[in-house]
Backbone as ProteinMPNN parsed JSONL, in Angstrom:
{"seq_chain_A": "XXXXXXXXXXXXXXXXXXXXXXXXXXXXXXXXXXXXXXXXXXXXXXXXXXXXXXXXXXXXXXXXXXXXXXXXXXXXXXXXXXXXXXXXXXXXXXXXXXXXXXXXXXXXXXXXXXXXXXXXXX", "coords_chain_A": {"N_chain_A": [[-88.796, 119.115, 82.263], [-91.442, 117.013, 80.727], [-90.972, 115.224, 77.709], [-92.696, 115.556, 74.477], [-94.301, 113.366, 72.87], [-96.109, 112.695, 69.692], [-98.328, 110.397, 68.779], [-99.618, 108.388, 66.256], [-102.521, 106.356, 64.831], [-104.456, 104.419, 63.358], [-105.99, 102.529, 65.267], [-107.14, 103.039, 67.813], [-106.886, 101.599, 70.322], [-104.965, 100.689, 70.339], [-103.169, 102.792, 69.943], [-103.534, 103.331, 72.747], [-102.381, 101.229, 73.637], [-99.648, 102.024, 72.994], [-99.235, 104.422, 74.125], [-99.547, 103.864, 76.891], [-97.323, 102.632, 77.494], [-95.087, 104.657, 76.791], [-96.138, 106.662, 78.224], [-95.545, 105.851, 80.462], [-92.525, 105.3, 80.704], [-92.274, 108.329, 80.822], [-92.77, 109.967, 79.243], [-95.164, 112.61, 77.819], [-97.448, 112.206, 75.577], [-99.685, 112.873, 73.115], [-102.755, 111.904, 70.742], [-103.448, 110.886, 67.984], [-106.198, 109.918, 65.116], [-105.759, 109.67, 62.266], [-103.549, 110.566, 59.321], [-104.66, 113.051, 58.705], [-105.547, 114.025, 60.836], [-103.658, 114.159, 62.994], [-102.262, 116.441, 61.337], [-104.005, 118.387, 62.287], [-102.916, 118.928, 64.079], [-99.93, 119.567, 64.211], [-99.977, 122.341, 65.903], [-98.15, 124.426, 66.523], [-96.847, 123.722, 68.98], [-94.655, 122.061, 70.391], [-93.367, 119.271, 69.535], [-91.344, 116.048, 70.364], [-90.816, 113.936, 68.896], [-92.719, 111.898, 66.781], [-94.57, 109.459, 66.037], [-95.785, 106.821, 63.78], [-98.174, 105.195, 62.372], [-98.06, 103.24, 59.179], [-100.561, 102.744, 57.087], [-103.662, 103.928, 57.326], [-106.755, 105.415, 57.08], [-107.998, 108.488, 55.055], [-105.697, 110.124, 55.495], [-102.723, 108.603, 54.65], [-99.539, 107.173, 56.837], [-96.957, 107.802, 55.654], [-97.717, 109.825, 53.437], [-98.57, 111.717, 55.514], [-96.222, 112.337, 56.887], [-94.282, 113.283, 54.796], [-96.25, 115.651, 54.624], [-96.148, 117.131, 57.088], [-93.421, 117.623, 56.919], [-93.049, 119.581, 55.197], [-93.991, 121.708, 56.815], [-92.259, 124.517, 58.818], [-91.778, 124.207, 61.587], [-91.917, 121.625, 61.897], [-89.925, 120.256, 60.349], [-87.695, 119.175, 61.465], [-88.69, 117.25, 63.002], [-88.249, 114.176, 64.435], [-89.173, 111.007, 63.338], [-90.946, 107.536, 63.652], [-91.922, 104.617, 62.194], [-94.132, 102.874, 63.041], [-95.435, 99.724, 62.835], [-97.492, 97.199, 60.523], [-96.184, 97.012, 58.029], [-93.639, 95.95, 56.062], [-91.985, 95.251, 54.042], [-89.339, 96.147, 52.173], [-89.458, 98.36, 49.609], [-91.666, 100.192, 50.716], [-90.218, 101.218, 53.379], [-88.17, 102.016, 52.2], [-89.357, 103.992, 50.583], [-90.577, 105.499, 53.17], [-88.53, 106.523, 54.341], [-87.463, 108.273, 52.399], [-88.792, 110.006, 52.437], [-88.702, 111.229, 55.212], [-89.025, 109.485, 57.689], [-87.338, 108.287, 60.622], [-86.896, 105.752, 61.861], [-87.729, 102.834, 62.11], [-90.5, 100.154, 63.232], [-91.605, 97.418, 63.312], [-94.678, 95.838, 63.675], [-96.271, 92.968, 65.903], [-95.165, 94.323, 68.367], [-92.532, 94.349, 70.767], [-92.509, 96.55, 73.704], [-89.765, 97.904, 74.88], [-88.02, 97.864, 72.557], [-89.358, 99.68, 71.301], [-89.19, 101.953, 72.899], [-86.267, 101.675, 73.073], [-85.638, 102.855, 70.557], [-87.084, 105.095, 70.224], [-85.615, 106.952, 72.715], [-83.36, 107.239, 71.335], [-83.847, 108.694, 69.578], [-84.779, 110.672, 70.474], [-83.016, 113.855, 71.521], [-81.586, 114.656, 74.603]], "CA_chain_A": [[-90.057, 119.034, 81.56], [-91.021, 115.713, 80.132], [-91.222, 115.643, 76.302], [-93.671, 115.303, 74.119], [-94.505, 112.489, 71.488], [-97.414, 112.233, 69.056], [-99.118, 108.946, 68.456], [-101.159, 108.529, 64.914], [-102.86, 105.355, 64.621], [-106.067, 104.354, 63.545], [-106.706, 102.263, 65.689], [-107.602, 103.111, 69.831], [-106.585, 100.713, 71.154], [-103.312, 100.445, 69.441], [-103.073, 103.955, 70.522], [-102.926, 103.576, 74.031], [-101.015, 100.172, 74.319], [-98.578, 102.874, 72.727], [-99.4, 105.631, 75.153], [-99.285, 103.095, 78.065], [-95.398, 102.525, 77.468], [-94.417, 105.955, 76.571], [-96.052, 107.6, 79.703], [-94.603, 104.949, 82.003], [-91.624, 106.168, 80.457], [-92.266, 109.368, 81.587], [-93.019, 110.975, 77.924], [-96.016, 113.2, 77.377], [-98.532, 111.624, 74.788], [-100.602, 113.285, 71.919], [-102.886, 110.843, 70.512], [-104.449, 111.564, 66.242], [-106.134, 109.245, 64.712], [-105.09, 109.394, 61.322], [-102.392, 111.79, 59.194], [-105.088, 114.026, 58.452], [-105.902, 114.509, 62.819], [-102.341, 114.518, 63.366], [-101.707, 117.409, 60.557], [-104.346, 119.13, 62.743], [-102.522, 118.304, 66.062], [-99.019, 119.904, 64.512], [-100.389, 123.703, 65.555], [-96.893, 125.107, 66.8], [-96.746, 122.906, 70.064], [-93.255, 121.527, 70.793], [-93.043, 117.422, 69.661], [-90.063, 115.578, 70.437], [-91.194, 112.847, 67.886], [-93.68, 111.539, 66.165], [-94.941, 107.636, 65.489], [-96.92, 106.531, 62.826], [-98.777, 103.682, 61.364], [-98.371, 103.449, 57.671], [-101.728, 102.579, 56.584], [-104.576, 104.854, 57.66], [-107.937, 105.754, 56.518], [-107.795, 110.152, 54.918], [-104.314, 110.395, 54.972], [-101.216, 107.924, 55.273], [-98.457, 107.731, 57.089], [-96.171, 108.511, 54.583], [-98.359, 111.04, 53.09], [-98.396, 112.818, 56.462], [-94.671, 112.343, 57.121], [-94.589, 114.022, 53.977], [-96.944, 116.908, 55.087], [-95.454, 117.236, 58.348], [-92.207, 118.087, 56.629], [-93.475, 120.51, 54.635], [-94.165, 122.809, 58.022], [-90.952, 124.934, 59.196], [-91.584, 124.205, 63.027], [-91.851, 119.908, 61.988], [-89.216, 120.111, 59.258], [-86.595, 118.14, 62.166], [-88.966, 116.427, 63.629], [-87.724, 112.695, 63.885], [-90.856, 109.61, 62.756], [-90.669, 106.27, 63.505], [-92.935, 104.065, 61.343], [-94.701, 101.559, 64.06], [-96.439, 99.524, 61.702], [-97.474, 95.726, 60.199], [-95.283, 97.005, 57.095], [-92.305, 95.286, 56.726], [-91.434, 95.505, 52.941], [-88.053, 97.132, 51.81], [-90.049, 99.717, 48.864], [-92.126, 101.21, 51.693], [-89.559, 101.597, 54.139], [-87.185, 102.946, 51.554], [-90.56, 105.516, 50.686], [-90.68, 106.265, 54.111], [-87.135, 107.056, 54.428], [-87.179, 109.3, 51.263], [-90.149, 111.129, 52.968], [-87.822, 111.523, 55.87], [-88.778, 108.996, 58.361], [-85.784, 107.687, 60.53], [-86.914, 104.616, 62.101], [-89.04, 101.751, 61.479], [-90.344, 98.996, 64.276], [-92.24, 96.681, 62.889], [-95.693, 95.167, 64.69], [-96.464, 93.288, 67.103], [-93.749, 94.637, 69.196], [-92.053, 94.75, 72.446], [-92.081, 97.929, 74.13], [-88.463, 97.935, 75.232], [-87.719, 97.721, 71.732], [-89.692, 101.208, 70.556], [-88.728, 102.825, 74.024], [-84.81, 101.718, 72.937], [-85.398, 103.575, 69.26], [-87.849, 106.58, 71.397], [-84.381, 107.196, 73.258], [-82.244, 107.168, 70.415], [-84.369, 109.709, 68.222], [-85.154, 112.367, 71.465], [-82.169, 114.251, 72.21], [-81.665, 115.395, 75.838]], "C_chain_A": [[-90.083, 117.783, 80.678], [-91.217, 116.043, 78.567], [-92.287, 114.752, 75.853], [-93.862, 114.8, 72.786], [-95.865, 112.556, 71.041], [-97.406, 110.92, 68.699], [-100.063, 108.938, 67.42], [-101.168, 106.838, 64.736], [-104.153, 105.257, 64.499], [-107.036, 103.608, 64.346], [-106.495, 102.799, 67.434], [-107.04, 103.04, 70.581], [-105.084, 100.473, 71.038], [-102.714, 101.505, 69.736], [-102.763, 104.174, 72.035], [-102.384, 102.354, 74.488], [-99.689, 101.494, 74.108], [-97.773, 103.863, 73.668], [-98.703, 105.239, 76.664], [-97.687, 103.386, 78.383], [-94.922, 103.843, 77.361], [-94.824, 106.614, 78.105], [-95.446, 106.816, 80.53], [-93.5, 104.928, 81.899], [-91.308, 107.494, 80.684], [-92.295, 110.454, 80.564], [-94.43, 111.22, 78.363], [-96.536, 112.581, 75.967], [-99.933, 112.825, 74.136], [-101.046, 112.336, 70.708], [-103.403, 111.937, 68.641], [-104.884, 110.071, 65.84], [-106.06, 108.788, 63.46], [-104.172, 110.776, 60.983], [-103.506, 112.988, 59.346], [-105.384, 114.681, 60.193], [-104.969, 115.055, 63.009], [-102.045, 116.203, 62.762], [-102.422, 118.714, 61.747], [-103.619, 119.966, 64.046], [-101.044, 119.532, 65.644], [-99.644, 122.03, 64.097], [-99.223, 124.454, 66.735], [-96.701, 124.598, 68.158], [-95.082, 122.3, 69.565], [-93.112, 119.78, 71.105], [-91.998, 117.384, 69.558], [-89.949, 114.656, 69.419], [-92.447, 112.476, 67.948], [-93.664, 110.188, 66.269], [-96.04, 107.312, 65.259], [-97.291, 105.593, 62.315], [-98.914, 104.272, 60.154], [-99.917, 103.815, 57.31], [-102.943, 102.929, 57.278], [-105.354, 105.232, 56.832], [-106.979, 107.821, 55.913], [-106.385, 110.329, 54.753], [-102.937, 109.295, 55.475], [-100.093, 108.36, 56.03], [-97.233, 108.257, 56.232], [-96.686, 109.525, 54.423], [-98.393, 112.568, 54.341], [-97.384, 112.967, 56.839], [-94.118, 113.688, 55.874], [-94.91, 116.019, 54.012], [-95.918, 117.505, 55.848], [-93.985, 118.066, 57.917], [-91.857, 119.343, 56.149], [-93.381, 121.913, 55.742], [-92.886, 123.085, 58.933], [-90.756, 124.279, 60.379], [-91.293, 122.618, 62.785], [-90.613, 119.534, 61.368], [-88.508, 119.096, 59.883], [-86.899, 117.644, 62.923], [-88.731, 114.939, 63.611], [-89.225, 111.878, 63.898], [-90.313, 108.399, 63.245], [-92.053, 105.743, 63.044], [-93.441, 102.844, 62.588], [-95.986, 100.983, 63.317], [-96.188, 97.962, 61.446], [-96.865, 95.837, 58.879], [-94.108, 96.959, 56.916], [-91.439, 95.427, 55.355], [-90.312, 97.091, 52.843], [-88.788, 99.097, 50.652], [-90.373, 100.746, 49.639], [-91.351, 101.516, 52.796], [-88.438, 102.65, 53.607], [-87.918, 104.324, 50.786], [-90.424, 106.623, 52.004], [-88.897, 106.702, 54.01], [-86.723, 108.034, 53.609], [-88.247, 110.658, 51.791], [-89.664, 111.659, 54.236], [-87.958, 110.299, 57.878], [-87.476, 108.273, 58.622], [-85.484, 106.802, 61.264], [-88.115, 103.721, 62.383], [-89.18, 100.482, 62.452], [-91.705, 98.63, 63.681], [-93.69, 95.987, 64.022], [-95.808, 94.106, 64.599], [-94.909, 93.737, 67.541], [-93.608, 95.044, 70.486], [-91.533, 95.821, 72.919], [-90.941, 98.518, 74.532], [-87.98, 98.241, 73.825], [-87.918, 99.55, 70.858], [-89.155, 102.158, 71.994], [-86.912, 103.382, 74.094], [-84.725, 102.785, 71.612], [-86.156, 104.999, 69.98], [-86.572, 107.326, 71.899], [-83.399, 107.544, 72.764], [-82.308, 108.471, 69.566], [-84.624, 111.296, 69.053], [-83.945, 112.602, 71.971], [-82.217, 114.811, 73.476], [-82.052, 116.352, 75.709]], "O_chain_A": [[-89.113, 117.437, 80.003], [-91.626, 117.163, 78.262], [-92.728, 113.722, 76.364], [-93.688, 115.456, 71.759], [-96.778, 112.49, 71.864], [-96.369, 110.387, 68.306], [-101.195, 109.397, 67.575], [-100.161, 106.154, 64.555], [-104.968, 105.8, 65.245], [-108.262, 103.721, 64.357], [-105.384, 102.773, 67.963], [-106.618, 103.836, 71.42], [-104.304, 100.039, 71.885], [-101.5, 101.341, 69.858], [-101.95, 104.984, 72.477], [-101.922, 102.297, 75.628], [-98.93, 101.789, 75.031], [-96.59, 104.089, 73.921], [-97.85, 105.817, 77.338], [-97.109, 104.096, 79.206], [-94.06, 104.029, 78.219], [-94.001, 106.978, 78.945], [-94.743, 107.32, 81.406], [-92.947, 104.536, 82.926], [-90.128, 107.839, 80.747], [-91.959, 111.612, 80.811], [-95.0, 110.412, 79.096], [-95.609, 112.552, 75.157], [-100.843, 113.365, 74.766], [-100.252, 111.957, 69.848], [-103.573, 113.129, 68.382], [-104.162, 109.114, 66.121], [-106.249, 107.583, 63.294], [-103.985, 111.724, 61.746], [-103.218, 113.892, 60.13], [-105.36, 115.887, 60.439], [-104.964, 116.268, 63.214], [-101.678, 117.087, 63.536], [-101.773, 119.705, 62.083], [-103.739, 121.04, 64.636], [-100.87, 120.399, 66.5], [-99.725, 122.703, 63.069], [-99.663, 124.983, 67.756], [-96.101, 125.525, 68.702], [-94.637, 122.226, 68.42], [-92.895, 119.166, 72.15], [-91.352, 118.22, 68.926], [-88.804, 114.549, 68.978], [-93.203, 112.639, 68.906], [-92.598, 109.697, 66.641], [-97.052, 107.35, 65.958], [-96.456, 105.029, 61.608], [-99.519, 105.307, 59.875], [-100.367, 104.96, 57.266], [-103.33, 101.993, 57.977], [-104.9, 105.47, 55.712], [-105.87, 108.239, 56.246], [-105.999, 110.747, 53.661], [-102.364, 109.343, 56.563], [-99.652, 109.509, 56.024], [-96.744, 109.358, 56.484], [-96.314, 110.429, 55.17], [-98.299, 113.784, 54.173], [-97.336, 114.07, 57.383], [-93.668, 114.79, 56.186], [-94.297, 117.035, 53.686], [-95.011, 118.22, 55.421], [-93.565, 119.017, 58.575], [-90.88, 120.041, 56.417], [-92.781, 122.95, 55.459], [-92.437, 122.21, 59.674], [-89.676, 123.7, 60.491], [-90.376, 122.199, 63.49], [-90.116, 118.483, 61.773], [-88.449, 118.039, 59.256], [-86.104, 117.295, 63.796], [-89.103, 114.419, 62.559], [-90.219, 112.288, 64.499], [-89.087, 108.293, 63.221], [-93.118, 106.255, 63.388], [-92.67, 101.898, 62.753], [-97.107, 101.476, 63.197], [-95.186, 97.377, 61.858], [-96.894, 94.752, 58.299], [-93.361, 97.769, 57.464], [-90.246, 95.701, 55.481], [-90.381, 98.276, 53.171], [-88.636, 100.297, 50.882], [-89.859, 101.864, 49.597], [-91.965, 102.37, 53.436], [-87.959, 103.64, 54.161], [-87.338, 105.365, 50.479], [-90.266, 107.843, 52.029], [-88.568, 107.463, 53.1], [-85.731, 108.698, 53.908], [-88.306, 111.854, 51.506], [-90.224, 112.72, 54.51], [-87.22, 110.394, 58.859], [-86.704, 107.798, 57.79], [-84.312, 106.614, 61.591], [-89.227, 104.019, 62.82], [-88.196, 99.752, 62.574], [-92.682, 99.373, 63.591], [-93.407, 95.722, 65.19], [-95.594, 93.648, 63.477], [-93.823, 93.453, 67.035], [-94.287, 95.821, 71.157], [-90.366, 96.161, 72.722], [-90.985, 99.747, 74.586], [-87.272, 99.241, 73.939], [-87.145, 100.262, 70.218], [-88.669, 103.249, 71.699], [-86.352, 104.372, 74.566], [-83.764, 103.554, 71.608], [-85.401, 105.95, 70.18], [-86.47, 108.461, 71.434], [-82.501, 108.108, 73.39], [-81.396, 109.116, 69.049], [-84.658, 112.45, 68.627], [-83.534, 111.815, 72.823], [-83.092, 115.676, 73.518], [-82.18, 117.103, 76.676]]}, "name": "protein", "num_of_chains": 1, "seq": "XXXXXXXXXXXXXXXXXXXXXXXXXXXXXXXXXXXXXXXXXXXXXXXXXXXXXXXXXXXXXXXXXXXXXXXXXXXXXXXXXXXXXXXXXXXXXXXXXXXXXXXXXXXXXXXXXXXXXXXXXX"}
């Protein structure tokens, strides 16, 4: 059974370059478009990981990393931050909020597919 990643981004388009690579990887794709969609999205379904853009309209990524954590079934869900935020504060936020890896934008899909791999256990 393939597994299944969420995608929160606000933007679309940015959303399914994302999607693109992950299903042609052979992951399952759940798109939100910000934390507050996503929060909707985690309703006892079985994610393998998450990936989030920081900065979002209604609720941040952090802020929903945050959330997310809060909920028994997400508590060990792994995050990666896929984002144009590159500063040490907010990475060391996200990391206190429990994200547990950070790929910076633009980026080469080999690159989030190598950290994707790393964070989904068999």
């Amino acid at each position: 059974m393939a597994k299944t990643i969420l995608i929160i981004d606000d933007s679309a388009s940015f959303r399914q370059v994302v999607a693109m690579a992950l299903k042609g990887a052979g992951y399952d794709v759940v798109e939100a478009s910000d934390g507050k969609d996503a929060l909707s999205k985690l309703d006892g379904r079985k994610f393998h990981l998450i990936i989030s853009d920081v900065n979002m309209p209604n609720l941040d990524g952090i802020g929903f990393v945050k959330a997310a954590k809060e909920i028994p079934a997400y508590k060990f869900t792994p995050v990666i931050m896929l984002t144009t935020v590159s500063g040490d504060d907010k990475k060391a936020e996200g990391k206190a909020a429990g994200v547990r890896a950070w790929v910076v934008k633009p980026f080469q899909p080999p690159v989030l597919l190598d950290a994707v791999s790393k964070l989904i256990l068999a």
